[in-house]
N, C-alpha and C positions, 0 to 999 in steps of 0.2 A: 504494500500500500504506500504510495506517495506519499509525501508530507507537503501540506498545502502552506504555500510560501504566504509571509505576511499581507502581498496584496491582494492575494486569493480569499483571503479569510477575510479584508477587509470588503473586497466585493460581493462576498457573499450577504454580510451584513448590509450592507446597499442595498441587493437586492430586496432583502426580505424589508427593510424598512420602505421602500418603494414602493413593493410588490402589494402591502396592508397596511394601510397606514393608519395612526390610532388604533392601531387592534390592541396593542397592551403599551405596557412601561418598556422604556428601554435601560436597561440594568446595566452599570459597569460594577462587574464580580472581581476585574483584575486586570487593567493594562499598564502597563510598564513604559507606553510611551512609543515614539518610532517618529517615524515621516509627517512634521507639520502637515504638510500639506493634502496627505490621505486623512485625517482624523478632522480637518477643516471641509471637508469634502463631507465626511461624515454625518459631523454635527450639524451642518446648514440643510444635509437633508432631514435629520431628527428636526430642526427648526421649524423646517415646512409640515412636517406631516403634524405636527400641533401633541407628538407626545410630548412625553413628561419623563425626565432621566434621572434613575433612582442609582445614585453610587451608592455601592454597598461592597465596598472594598478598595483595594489601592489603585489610585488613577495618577499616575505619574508622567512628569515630562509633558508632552504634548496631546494625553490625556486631558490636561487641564484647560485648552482651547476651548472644552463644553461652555465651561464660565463663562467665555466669551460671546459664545454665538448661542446658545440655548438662553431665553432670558428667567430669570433667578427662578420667577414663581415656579417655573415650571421643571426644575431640580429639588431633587430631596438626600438627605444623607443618611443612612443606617451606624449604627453605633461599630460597625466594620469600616465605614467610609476615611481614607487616607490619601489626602492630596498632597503631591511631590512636585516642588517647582525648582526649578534650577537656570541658569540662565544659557541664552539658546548657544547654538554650537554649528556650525559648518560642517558637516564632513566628507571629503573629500572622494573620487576613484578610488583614491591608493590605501583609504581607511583612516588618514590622517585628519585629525579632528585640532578647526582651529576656533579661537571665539568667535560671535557675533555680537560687538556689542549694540549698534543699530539695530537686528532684528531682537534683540532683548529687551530692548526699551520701548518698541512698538510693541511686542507683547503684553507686557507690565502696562500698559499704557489703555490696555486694553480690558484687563481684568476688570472685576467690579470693584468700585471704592474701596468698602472693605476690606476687600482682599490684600487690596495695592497698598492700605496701612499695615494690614498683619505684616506682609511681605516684607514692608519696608523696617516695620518694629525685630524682626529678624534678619536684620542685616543684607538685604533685598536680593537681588537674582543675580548668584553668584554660580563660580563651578561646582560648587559643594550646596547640593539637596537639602530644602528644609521642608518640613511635613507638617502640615495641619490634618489634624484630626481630634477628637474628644470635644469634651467641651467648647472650646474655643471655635472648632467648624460648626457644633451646634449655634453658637452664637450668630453667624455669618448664614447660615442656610437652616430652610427646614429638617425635621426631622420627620421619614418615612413614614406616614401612618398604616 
């Protein structure tokens, strides 16, 4: 059996979000993050179809572009939910990863207020990952009913 590469698995979820739309929640159980610009692809189609995106676990890196383009009311967090942001990065052919700090700032720039103060109260979008969750993302977003 193949192993279905990241943008297979991202298209698949396209489809299905496409294919039904508003039929249920759309749940992040666990992304790690990848290709801006698949996960922006993403969430603008969750936008349109008028669901509602339930994190209920770690949504990391560019994971966190939902914030941006889903708007607030329409996310919820579970006491699982753990957001990871970091500041953006280039990487290259050859595997070489250099900063960006222009597309950093348009990110950050992008999140919701809140956010862009936790962010900044932890030392803002650097190479080294800071995580909200508990409490403190209860404060910032709903929680799951």
């Amino acid at each position: 059996m193949a192993i279905l590469s990241r943008h297979a698995v991202i298209a698949s979820v396209l489809l299905l979000i496409s294919s039904f739309p508003a039929l249920a929640d759309v749940r992040i159980l666990s992304s790690s993050g990848g290709v801006a610009a698949d996960y922006v692809t993403l969430f603008e189609r969750v936008e349109q179809s008028g669901q509602r995106v339930v994190i209920d676990g770690p949504c990391y890196s560019a994971c966190t572009l939902v914030l941006t383009i889903v708007p607030g009311d329409r996310i919820c967090v579970t006491k699982r939910a753990v957001l990871g942001f970091h500041a953006a990065r280039w990487i290259d052919q050859r595997g070489r990863i250099t900063a960006a700090p222009e597309a950093t700032r348009q990110v950050a720039e992008t999140y919701p207020p809140m956010v862009r103060t936790w962010i900044e109260q932890h030392g803002g979008l650097t190479a080294k990952p800071i995580f909200l969750r508990g409490r403190e993302l209860a404060t910032i977003f709903q929680r799951c009913s």
